[in-house]
N, C-alpha and C positions, 0 to 999 in steps of 0.2 A: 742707402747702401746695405747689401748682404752679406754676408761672411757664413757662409756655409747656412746653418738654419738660426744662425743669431742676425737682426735687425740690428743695425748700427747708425746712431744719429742720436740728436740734443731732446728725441720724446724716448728716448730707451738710458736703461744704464748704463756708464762706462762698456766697454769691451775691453779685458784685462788680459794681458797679453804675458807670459812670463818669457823670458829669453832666456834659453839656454848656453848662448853661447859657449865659448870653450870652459866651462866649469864642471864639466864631465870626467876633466883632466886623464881623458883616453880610458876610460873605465864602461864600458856599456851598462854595469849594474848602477854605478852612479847616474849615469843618466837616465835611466828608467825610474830611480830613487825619487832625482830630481823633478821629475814628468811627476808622479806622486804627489812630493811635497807642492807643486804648483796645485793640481785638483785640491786636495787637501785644503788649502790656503785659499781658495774660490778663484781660480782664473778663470779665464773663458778659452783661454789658448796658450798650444809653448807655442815658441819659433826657434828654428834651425838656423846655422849658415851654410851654404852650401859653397864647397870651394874647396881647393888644395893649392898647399904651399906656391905651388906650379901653377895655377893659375891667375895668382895674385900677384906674382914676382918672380923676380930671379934671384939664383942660388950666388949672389955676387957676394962678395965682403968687402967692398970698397967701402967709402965713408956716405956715399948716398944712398948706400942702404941698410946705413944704422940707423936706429931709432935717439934722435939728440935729447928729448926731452920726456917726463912724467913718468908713469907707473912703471912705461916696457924701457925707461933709458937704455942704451947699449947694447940692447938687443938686436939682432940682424934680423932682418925683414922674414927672409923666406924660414929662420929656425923661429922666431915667434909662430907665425901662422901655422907650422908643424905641427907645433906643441896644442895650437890652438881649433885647430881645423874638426871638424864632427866627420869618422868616417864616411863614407858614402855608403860604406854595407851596413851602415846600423838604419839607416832613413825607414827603411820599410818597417821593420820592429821595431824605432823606437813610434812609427806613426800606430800600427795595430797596439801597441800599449798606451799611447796618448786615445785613442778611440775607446777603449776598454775601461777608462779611467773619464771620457764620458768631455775631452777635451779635445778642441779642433787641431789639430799639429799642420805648422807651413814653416817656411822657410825663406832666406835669403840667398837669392842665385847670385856669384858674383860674375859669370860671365855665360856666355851661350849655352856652356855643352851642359853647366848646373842646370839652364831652364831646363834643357831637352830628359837629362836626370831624373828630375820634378817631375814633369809631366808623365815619363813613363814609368815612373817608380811609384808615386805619391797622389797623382791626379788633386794638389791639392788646392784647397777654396780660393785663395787667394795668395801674392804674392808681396812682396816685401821689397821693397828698393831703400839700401844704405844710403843714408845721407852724403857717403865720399862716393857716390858712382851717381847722384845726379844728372849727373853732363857725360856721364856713358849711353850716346844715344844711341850706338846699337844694341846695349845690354838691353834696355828702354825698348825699342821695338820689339825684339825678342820675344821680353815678356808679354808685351800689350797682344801681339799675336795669341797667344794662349786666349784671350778673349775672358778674363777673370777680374775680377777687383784688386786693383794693386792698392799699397799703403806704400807709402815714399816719406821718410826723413829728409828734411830740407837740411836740419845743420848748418853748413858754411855759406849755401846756397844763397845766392841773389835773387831778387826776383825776376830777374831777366832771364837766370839760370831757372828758375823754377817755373817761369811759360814756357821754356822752350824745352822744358821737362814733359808736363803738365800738356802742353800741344803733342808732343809725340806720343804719349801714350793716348791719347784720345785719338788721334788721327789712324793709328793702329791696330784697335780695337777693345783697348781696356773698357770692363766692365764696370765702371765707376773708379774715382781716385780719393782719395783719402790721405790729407799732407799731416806731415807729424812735425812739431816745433822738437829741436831737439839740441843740443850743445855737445859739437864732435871731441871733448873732453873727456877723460877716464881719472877720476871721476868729473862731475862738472859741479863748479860752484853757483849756488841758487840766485849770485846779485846777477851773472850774465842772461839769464833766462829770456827777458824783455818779453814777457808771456802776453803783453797784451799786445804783438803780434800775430797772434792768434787770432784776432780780429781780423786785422788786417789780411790775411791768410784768406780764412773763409770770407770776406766780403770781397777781395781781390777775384778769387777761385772759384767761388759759390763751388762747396765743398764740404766732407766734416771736414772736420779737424782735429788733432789730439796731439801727445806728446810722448816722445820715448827720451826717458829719461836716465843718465847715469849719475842722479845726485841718490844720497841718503835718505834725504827727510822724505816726509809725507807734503810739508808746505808747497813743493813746486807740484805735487800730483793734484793737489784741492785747490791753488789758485786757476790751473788749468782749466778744472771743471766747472768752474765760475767763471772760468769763461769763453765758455762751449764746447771743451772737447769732450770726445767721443770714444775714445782709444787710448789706453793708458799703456805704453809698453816698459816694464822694467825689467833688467838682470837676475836672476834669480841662482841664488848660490846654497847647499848644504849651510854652510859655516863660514864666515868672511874669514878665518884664520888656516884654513886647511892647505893656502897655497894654491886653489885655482888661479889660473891665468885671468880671469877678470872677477874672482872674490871681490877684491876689495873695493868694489864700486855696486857692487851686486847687493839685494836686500837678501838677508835670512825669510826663513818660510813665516815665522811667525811675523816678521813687518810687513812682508806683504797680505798674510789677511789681514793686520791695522789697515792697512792701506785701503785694502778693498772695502773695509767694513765704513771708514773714513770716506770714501770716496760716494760707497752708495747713498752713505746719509745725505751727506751734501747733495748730490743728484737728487733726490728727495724733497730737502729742503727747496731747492730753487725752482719747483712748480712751472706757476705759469706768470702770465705778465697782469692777470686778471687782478683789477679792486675790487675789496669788498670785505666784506667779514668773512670766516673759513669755515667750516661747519663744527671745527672744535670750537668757534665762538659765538654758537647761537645762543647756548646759554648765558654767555659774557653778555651779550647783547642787552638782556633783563638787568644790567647791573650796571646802563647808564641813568641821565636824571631824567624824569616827566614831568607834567603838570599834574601834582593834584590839591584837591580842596584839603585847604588847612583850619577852616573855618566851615560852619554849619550857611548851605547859603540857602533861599529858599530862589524857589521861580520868579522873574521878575526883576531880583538883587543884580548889579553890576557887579563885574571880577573885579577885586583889587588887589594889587601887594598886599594888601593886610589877610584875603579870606584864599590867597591860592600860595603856592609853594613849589618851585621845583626841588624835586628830591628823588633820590632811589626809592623805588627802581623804576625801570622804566615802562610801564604798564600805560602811564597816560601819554597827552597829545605830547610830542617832541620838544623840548626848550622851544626850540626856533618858531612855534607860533606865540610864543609869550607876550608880545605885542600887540599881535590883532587880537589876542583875548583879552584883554586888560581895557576895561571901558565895557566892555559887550553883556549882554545879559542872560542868566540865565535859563535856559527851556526847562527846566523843573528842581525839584529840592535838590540839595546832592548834601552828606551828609560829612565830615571830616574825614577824612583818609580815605575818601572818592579816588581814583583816577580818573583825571577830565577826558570825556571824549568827542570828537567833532559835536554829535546831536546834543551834547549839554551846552550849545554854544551858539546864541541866536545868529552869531556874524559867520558862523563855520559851518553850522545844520544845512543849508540849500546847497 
């Protein structure tokens, strides 16, 4: 999969993803700030939401469209998303400053007119499907029309819900799919994760895979990568104390380079599937045991445990002939602190 001119997959590094969501708190300088502190911090991308109040909801104040529980409690629907929403006249400047700054900028459409937005505003690499509009299957077509690479949060999603996600965007033109494990939580706690559905994911899907995440630590981003994603997306906030609408789930600019710095090691570390020694341990190699003469033998003499020795380092024949030399005789002198080799070895020499 491609994402503008970065390769995305389990032989490249993470793709790190900063979100900007509403931590802008209606400031265009903040948000620009924030675009900053992501390059700065080594992302590979921000993303957008794209949406208004109005699109998402309606201006009702009944009791089903207060929010009952966690960060937003007793909040009304359409005045959160108000507060939270990224204008639409900022899309084009804050993408020319995300470009500037040397960083891919996309977005998440929540419904038709955001695609059509995107596309003629933004032209951007790829798009973004929330984990709560999974089973939006016309939002879902829409986008795959564009004919781009989507990223999809599964979240609450079943997998029943995620073929008949997964089938629509392919049947419509999507340019590759890319599932993200993620927990629709603000913030979310590390024991729900069940990361090793992640497997299950990409051997279901033959797909990457990756996670967007609104916990804290770094732990749910390096187990991920352990085991195979590809896509790191976290909140990205100035200050968790400033009062953004989604601070306090969101990492500061300095954990997300730990993160990043964390994440590439690990990608790093976990190579290939190949045995063998590494080439940082060719050296090591000389510092297992051989056979050599521990005793002065002449040509003709039998080896014995008393005239041979395994020991460091490892210059002579392997331990593991230690047996078929033992009895056999020797093809010429060899003098103490020898390293025995095949041709000193009447039963090895042919």
């Amino acid at each position: 999969m491609k994402i503008g001119n970065r390769n995305v997959g389990r032989n490249f590094p993470p793709f790190l993803v900063a979100e900007l969501s509403g931590n802008h708190r209606q400031e265009i300088n903040r948000a620009k700030a924030l675009i900053d502190a992501a390059a700065d911090a080594g992302a590979d991308a921000v993303k957008l939401q794209t949406y208004t109040a109005d699109t998402l909801t309606l201006p009702c104040r009944s009791e089903l469209f207060r929010v009952k529980t966690g960060l937003w409690q007793d909040r009304y629907l359409h005045d959160l998303y108000r507060q939270a929403m990224t204008p639409w006249d900022w899309h084009h400047e804050l993408d020319a400053h995300a470009r500037s700054r040397g960083l891919l900028l996309f977005s998440t459409p929540f419904d038709e007119s955001a695609v059509d937005f995107l596309e003629e505003t933004l032209d951007p690499p790829v798009y973004k499907i929330a984990s709560f509009e999974v089973n939006h299957l016309p939002l879902l077509k829409r986008v795959a029309a564009c004919r781009k690479p989507v990223i999809m949060s599964t979240g609450m999603a079943t997998e029943n819900e995620i073929e008949d996600a997964v089938r629509t965007l392919n049947e419509h033109g999507a340019q590759g799919i890319a599932l993200l494990k993620c927990i629709s939580t603000y913030p979310a706690d590390t024991e729900h994760f069940n990361l090793r559905s992640l497997l299950r994911l990409r051997k279901r899907f033959r797909c990457p895979v990756g996670l967007s995440d609104h916990s804290l630590s770094h732990e749910v981003a390096l187990g991920s990568v352990a085991l195979g994603a590809t896509i790191i997306e976290k909140h990205l906030t100035l200050s968790r104390i400033d009062g953004a609408v989604d601070s306090e789930f969101s990492l500061e600019p300095h954990e997300f380079g730990e993160m990043r710095e964390l994440t590439l090691r690990l990608h790093k570390a976990l190579g290939d599937e190949r045995l063998g020694p590494t080439s940082q341990e060719h050296e090591a190699l000389r510092q297992r045991r051989s056979i050599f003469v521990a005793r002065t033998v002449r040509a003709g003499d039998r080896f014995t445990a008393a005239n041979l020795r395994v020991v460091r380092p490892a210059d002579g024949l392997a331990p593991s002939y230690w047996e078929r030399v033992l009895g056999s005789e020797a093809t010429r002198d060899l003098e103490a602190g020898t390293p025995l080799q095949f041709e000193d070895v009447i039963a090895l020499a042919s």
